[in-house]
N, C-alpha and C positions, 0 to 999 in steps of 0.2 A: 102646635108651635110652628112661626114661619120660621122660613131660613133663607138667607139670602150669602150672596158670594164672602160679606166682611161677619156674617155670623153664620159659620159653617157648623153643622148639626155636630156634636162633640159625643166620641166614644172614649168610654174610660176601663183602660188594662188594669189589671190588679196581678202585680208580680214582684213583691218586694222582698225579694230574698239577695244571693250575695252575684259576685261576679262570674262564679259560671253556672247557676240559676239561671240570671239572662243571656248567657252566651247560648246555652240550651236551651233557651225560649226564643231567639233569634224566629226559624223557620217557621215557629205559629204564629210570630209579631209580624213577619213579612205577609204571613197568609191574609192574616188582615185586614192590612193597608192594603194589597191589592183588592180585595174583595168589598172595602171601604174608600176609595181615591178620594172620593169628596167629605168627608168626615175629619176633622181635626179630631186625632188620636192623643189621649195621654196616658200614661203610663205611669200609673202609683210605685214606686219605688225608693230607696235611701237614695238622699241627691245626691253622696259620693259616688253613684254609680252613672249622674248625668251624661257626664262625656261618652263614655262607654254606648247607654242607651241610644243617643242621639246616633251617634256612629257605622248603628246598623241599619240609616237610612228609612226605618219603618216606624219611627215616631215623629210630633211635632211638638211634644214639649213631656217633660217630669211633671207630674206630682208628688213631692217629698212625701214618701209615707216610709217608716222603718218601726221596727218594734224590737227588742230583746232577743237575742237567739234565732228561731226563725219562725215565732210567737206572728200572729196577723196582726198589722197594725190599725190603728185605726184611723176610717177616713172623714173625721167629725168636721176638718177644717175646712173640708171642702167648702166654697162660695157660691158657686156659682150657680145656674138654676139645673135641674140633673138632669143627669149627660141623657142624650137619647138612646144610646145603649154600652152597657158596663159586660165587660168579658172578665172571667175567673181565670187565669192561668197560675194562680197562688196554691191552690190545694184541692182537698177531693171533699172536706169538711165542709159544715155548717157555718163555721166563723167565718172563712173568707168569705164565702156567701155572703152573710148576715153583712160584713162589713158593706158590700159595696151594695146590697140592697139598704144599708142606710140613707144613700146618698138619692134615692129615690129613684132610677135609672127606668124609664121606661120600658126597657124589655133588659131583661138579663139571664146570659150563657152562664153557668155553672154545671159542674159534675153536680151538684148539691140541690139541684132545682128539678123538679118534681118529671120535666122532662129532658133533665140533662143523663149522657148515655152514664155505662156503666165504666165503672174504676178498672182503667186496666192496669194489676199490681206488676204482672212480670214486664209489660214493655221497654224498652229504651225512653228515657224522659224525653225526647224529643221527638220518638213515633207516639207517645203517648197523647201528647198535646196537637200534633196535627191531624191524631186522628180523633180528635177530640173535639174540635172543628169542622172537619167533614162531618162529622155525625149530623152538624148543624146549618151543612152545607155549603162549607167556607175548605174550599182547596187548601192545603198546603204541603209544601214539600221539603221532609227530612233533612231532606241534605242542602237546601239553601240557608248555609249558615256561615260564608264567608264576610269579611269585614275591607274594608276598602284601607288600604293602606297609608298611614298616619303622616303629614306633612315635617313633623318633627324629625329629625334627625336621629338615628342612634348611636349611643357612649360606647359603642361594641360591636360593629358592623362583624358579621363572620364568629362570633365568637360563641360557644357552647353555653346555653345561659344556665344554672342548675340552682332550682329557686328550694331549699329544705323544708320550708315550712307547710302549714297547712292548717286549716280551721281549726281543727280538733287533734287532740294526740292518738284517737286513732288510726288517723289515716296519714300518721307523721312519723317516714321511716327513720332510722335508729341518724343522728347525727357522725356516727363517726364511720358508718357508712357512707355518706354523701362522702366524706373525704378523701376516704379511700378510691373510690369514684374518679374524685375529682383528682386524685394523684396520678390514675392511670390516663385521663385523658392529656393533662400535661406532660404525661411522660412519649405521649401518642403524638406531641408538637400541636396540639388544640389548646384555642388561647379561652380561658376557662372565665367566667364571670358566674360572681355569687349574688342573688335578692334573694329580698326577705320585705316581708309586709312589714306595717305597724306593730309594735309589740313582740317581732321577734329577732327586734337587735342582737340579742345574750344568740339565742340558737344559731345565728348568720354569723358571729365573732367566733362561736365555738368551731364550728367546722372550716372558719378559713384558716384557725390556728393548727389544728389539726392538720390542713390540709399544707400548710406553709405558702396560703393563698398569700400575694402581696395585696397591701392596703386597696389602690386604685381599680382592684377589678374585686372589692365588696361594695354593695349597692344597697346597704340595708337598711330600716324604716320604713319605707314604702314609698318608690319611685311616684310624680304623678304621672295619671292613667298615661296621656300623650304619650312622656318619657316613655310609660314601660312599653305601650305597644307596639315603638317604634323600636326598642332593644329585642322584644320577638320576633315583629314583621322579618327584621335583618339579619336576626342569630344561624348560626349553624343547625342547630337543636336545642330544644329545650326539655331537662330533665327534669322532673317533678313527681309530686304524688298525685291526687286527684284532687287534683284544687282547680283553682280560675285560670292559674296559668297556665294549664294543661288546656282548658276550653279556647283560650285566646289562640293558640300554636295551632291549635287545629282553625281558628277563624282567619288564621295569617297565611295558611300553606306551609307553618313552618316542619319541619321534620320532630319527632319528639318521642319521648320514654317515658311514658308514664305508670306508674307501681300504685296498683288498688292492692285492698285488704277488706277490709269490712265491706264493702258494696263491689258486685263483679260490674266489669267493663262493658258487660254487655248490657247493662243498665245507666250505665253513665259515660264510659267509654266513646271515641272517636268511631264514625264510621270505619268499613274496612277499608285499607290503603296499605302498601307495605310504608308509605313514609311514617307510618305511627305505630310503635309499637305497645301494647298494656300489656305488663308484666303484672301476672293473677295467678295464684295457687287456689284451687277450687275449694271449698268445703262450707259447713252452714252461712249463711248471712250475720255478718256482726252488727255491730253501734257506728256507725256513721260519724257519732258523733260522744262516742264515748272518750275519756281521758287516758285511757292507755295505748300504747300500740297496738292493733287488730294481730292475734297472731297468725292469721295468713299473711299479712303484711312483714310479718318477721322473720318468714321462710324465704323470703326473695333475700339472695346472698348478693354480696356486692361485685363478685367478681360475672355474673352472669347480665344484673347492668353495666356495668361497665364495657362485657361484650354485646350487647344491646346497642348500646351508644356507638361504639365504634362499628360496628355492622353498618348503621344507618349514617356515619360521617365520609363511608368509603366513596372516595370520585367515582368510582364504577355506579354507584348508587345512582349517576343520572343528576338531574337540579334538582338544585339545594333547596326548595320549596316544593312540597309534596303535594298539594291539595288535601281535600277533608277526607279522613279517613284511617285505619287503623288495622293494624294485626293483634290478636288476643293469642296471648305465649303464655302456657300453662305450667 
């Protein structure tokens, strides 16, 4: 196949899972593009996460692909004639595989391909993929996972942003904990701001009643992306569990608390930094993605985030933007 400068030979990512999936695929999406400059890159993923994607500067355009859960989607619609080489960053399986060898891709990277390296279970997901890359001798680097700051404006410049929710009930600590939380840093003179994604209106109304949050600093339904990045980029700190908005704070520099349960920090968790703290009570591995609370996640008390937070809001602490990175508090 020729190629010329207006038909640039076309690489296709396969990573359609949620928003801090790709915030944790950042550093292998950059490895990439550097290692591909002249290749128009796209990127199979749900198009709610467009903005997001584009953002981190290492794609040139989506492919909408999403499936149920975090099921492989499939890439049947694809058109165009196949890409000249398709990367796996979706999983360690034969479906992702399979998927993006539908699409006919002249050479394809997979863990699932006969010389893709081996499944490393314990890694960090984001040492896992860039060394998953070099294996195939494509550089990348862990810690290139910053996001360039959002032209939008934010509704909360300074303000403590503490988001309750999270994928699954899981990894979604008790609500009336957030409040209590959220009582001590108002009583600390920190001006406090509540989100919540799609669908968890009910949970973002409970804990501002509780917390005797006033109406104008709940933000619930799901900010768009802009908005919200630009309420992190700007926040004081951002508390949360191990969801997307945990991955963003660390893409922003912002300072932040984040409380794992079922999956340790050192597998999902922010690099080390003191501006990020993951609050973790050690013991078996849970469900990720199971519908009750992880009860490691239930032994983290609320008076020890709430000294968490305030630790990391003290002016002594230095600027208010931390860089990537993390402390694991046991």
């Amino acid at each position: 196949m020729t190629h010329t400068p207006h038909h640039p030979p076309t690489l296709l990512v396969l990573r359609a899972l949620g928003l801090g999936d790709l915030l944790a695929g950042v550093p292998a999406l950059r490895g990439i593009r550097r290692a591909f400059p002249g290749h128009r890159i796209l990127l199979a993923l749900p198009p709610g996460l467009t903005e997001p994607a584009l953002a981190t500067g290492a794609i040139d355009a989506v492919f909408p692909a999403e499936a149920p859960g975090r099921a492989v989607p499939s890439l049947a619609h694809w058109t165009g004639p196949p890409p000249d080489l398709a990367i796996d960053l979706h999983g360690n399986g034969p479906e992702s595989r399979d998927a993006l060898a539908a699409v006919h891709p002249r050479r394809l990277l997979a863990h699932a391909c006969p010389d893709g390296p081996p499944w490393q279970a314990q890694a960090h997901e984001r040492d896992r993929w860039c060394a998953f890359l070099h294996a195939y001798g494509i550089p990348a680097d862990p810690l290139d996972l910053g996001l360039p700051r959002p032209g939008t404006r934010s509704r909360a410049p300074g303000a403590v942003v503490v988001h309750p929710g999270a994928a699954s009930g899981s990894r979604r600590w008790p609500g009336e904990r957030y409040a209590a939380v959220v009582r001590s840093l108002r009583a600390a003179g920190h001006h406090v701001v509540l989100t919540g994604g799609p669908g968890e209106e009910a949970l973002v109304r409970s804990v501002a009643e509780r917390a005797g949050q006033r109406a104008g600093d709940v933000l619930a339904g799901g900010l768009p992306y802009r908005e919200l990045s630009a309420l992190v980029a700007e926040a004081a700190l951002v508390l949360s569990g191990d969801t997307g908005l945990a991955h963003l704070a660390v893409a922003h520099g912002t300072r932040s608390v984040t409380l794992f349960g079922p999956v340790s920090p050192h597998l999902w968790g922010p690099p080390p930094s003191p501006g990020h703290l993951a609050l973790w009570k050690p013991g078996p591995p849970g469900d990720p993605h199971g519908r009750t609370p992880d009860p490691r996640l239930l032994r983290i008390r609320s008076g020890e985030v709430a000294a968490a937070c305030l630790t990391l809001l003290r002016p002594a602490d230095g600027a208010r933007h931390a860089g990537p990175g993390a402390a694991h508090v046991h």
